[in-house]
N, C-alpha and C positions, 0 to 999 in steps of 0.2 A: 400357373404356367401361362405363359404370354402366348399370342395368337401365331405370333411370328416361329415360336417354338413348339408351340404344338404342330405346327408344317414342318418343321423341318424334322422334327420326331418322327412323323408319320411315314417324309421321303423316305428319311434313314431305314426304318422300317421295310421298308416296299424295293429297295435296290434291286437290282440286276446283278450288280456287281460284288465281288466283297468288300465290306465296310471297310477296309484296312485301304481299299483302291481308292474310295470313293471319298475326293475333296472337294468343297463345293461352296461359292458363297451365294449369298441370297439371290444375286444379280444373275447368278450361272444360267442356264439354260440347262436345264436336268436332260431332257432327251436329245439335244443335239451330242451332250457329252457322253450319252448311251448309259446311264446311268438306271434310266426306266426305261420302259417300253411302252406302244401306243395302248395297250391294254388296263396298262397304270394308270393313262388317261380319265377312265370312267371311275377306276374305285376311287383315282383324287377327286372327282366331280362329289362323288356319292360322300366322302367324308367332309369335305368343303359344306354342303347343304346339312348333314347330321350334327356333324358337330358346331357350325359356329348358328344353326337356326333359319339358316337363309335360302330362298328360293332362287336357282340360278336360271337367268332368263334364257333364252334359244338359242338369243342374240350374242348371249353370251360367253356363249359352249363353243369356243375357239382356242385353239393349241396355245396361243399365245398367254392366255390369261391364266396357263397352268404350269405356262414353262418351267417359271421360276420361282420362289421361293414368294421376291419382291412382288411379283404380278399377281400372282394366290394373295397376298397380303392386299392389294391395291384392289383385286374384285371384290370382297370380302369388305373393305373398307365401304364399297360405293355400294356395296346391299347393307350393310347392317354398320351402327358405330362399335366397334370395337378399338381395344387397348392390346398395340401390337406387343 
């Protein structure tokens, strides 16, 4: 399974809303569309570092880098090489 699907698995997973509601491309912005909640914020932090091995810096623990799909994918890229 690719990096970029194991995120979106994991969003899927973690919703707020029902899956049936919830459309969303990589680019989305998952919490502006209320999809997750700021709380979903930490456990995406915490599965980001478990699963792909990589340290997330302090500098780096900003909403933005978790928004999305694409931006989860781009930090993840600039810690560690991975195959999206």
């Amino acid at each position: 399974m690719s990096a970029r699907q194991k995120i979106r698995e994991y969003i899927n997973s973690n919703l707020v809303v029902l899956d049936d509601e919830a459309e969303f491309e990589d680019a989305d912005n998952i919490f502006q569309k209320g999809y997750v909640n700021s709380l979903f914020a930490m456990k995406l932090l915490n599965f980001v570092e478990s699963e792909f091995q990589c340290k997330v810096d302090d500098s780096d623990i900003v909403i933005s880098n978790f928004s999305s799909v694409d931006n989860i994918i781009n930090l993840v890229k600039k810690k560690k090489d991975i195959e999206e």
